[in-house]
C-alpha positions as CSV (number, residue, x, y, z in Angstrom):
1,X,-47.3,13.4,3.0
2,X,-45.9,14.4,6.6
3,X,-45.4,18.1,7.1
4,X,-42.2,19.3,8.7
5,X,-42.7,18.8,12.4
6,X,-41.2,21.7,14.4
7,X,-38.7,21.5,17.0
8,X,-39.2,23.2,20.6
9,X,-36.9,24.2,23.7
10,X,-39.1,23.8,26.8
11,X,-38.8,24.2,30.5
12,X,-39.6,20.9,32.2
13,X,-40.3,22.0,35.7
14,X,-39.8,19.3,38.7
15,X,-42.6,16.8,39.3
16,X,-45.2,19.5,40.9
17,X,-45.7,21.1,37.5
18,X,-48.3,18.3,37.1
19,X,-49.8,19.9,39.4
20,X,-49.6,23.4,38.8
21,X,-52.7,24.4,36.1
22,X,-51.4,27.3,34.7
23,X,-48.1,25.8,33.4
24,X,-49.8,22.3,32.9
25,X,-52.5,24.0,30.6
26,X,-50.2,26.1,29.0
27,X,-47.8,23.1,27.9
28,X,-51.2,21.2,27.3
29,X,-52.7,24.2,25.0
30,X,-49.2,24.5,23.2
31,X,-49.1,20.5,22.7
32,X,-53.1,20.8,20.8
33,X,-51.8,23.8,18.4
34,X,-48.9,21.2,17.0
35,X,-49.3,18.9,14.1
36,X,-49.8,15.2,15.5
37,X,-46.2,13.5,16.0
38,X,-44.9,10.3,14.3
39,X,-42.5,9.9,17.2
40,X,-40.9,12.0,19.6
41,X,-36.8,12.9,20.3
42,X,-36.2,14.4,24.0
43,X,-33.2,15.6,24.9
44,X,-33.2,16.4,28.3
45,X,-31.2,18.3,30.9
46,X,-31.0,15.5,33.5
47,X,-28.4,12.9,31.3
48,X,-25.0,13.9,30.4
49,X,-23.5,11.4,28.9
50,X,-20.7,10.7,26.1
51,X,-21.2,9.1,23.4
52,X,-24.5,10.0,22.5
53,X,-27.0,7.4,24.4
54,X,-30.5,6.7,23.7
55,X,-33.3,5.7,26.2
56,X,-34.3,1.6,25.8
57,X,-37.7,1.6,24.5
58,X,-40.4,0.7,27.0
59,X,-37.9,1.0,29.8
60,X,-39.1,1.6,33.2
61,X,-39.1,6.0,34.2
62,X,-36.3,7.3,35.8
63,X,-37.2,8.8,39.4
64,X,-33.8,11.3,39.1
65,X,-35.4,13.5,42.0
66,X,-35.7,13.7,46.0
67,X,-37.7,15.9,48.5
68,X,-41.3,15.2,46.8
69,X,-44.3,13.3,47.4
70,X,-44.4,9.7,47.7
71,X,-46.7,10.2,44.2
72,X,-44.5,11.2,42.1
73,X,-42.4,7.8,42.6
74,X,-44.9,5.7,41.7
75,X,-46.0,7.5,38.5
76,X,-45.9,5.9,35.2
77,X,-45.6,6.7,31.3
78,X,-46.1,3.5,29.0
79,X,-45.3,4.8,25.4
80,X,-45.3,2.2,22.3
81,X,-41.8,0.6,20.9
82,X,-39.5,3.1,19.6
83,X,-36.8,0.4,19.0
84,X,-37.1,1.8,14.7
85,X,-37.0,5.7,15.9
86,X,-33.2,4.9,18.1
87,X,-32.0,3.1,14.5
88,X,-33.3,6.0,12.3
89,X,-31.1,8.5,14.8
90,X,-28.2,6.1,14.8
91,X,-27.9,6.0,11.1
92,X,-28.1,10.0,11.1
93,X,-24.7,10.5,12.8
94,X,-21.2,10.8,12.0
95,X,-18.6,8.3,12.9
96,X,-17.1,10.7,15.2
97,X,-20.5,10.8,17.0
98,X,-20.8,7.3,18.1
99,X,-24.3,5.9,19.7
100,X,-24.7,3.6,22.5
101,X,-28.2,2.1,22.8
102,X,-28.9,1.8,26.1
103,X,-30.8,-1.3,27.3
104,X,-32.2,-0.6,30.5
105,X,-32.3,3.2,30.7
106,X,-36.1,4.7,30.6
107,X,-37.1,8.3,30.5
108,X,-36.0,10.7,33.0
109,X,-38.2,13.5,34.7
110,X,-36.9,16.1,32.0
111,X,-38.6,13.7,29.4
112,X,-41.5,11.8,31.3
113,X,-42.6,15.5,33.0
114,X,-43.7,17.4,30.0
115,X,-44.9,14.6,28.0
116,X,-47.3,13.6,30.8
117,X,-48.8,16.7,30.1
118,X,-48.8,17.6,26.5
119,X,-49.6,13.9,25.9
120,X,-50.8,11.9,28.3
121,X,-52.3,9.1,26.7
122,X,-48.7,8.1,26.0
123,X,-49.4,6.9,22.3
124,X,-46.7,8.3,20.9
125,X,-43.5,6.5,20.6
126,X,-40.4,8.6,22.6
127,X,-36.7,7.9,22.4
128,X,-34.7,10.3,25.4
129,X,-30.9,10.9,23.6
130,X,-28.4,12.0,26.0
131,X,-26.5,15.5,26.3
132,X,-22.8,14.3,25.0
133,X,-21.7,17.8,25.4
134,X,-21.9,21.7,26.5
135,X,-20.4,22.8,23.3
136,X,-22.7,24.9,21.7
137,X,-21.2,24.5,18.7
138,X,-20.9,20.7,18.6
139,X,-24.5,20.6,19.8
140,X,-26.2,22.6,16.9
141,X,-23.7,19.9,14.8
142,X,-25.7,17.2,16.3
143,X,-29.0,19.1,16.1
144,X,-28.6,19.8,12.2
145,X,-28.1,16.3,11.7
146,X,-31.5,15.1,13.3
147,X,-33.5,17.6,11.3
148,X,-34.4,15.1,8.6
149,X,-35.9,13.1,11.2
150,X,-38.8,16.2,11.2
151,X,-39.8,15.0,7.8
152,X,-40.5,12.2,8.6
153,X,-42.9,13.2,11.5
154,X,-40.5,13.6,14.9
155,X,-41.3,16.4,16.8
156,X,-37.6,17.3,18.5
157,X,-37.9,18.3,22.1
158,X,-34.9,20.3,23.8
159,X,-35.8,20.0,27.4
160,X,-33.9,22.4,30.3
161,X,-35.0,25.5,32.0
162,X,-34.2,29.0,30.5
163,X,-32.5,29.8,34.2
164,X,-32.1,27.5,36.2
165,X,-30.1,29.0,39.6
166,X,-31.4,26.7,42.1
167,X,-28.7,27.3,44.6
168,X,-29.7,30.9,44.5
169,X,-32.8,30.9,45.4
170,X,-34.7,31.7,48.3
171,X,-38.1,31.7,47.8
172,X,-39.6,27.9,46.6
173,X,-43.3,28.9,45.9
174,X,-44.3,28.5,42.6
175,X,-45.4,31.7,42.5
176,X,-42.3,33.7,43.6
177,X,-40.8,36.6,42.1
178,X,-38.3,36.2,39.9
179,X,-34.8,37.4,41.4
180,X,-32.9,40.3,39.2
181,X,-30.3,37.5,38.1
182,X,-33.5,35.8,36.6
183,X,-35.6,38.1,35.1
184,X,-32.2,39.8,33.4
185,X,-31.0,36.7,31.5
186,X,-34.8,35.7,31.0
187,X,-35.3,39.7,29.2
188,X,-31.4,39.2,27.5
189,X,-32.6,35.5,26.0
190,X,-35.9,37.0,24.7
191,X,-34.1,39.7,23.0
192,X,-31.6,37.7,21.4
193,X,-34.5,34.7,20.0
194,X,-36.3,37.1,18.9
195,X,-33.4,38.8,16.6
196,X,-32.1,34.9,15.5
197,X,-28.8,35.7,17.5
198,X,-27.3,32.4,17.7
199,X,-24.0,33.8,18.4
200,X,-24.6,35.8,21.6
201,X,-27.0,32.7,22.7
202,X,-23.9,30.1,22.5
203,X,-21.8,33.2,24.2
204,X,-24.0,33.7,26.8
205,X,-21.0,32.9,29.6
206,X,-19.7,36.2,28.1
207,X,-22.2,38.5,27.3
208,X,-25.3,37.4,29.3
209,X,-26.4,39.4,32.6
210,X,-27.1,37.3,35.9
211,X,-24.1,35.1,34.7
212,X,-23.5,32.7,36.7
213,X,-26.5,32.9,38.9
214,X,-28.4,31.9,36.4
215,X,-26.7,28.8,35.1
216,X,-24.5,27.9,37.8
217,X,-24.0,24.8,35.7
218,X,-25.4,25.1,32.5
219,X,-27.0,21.7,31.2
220,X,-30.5,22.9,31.5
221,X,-29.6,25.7,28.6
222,X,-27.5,23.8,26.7
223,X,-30.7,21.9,24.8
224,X,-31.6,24.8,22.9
225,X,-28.6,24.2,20.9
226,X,-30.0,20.8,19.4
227,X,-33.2,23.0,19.1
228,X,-31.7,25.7,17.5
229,X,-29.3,23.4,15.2
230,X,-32.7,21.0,13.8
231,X,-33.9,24.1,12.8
232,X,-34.3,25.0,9.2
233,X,-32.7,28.5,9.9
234,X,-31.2,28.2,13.2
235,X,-30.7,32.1,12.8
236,X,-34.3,32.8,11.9
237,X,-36.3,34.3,14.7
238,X,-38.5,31.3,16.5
239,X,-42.2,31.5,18.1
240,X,-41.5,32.1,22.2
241,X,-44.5,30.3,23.3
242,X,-44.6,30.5,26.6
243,X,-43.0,33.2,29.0
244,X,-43.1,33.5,32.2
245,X,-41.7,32.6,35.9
246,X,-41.8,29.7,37.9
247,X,-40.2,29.5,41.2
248,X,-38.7,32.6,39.9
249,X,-37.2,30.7,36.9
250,X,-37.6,31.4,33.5
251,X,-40.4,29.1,32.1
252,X,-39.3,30.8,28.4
253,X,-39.8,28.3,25.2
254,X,-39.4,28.0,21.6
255,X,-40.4,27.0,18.6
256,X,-38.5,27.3,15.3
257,X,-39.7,25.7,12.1
């Protein structure tokens, strides 16, 4: 018998959170305290795409970044077939949902990042499905529909970045304070997980502060919504596992059972 697997909403970071060891251990730490996954689902901030599109299994990574080290081009992440995992979320959709199985694509740094960390022995099979949408709504929809899948041992991963106001900021060291646009929507979030308020989350445009500094564009948030809709109670408060700033962005992440 499988125990429900949870589903989390985590920052991903850019390629030097591999080498960061506070973040690193803290995604490593949080990985050790889950039940062992089946199989992994990633939904990351880094492919919008419409209809729904799943990552070809064993596909090469996806290098969807500039500016860094020669490195982190030449890293790798060899995870086992996950052909049967892309059928079993094909078969949970709707027809108006369509899926396209890609047969090329591999896993892009909002995927590949994280999972270097929290499992880097790469023995667990991962399938990246794309972002079809920013509609909250439409994406809890979508969310609700792969929560099955957590009984049968996949851990559901919504990856963005709490904030996420790149062209705002103006200090780049890992370590920098957070700007008053950050920390305010970071402090407003907290608040509103912690009383299960999925309305004002999906209305944050409205009635979150450091709008739209925050989310200048807003596919780095918009993954919490799958989160939020796989879980059992999407309005029950969830475990904020990690806090935090990096760069001055929210690090922030759930867990909901």
């Amino acid at each position: 018998m499988i125990d429900r697997m949870p589903a989390l909403y985590l920052g991903h970071g850019a390629p030097p959170l591999l080498d960061d060891p506070l973040w690193s251990g803290q995604l490593a730490a949080w990985a050790r305290d889950l039940p062992r996954p089946k199989a992994i689902l990633i939904v990351s901030a880094h492919w919008e795409s419409a209809p729904i599109s799943l990552s070809a299994s064993r596909a090469p990574l996806v290098y969807d970044f500039g500016g860094f080290e020669a490195k982190y081009y030449s890293m790798t992440y060899e995870t086992p077939d996950s052909s049967w995992l892309a059928e079993r979320i094909a078969a949970t959709m709707p027809s108006t949902e369509p899926v396209h199985q890609h047969h090329a694509r591999g896993l892009d740094h909002g995927a590949w990042v994280p999972l270097t960390i929290m499992y880097p022995e790469g023995d667990v099979p991962v399938v990246q499905m794309s972002l079809p949408t920013h509609d909250p709504v439409r994406l809890m929809a979508i969310g609700a529909r792969l929560r099955g899948l957590r009984d049968e041992g996949v851990l559901i991963i919504g990856s963005g970045f709490l904030t996420h106001g790149l062209p705002f900021l103006e200090d780049f060291r890992l370590d920098a304070a957070a700007p008053g646009w950050s920390s305010d929507f970071d402090a407003w979030a907290a608040d509103a997980m912690a009383r299960g308020d999925v309305d004002a989350l999906a209305d944050f445009r409205h009635r979150a502060p450091g709008m739209p500094y925050a989310h200048p564009t807003v596919e780095h948030y918009s993954p919490l919504f799958v989160t939020l809709g796989a879980a059992t109670d999407p309005s029950a408060p969830g475990e904020q596992v990690i806090d935090g700033f990096w760069m001055g962005l929210s690090k922030r992440s759930l867990q909901v059972a």
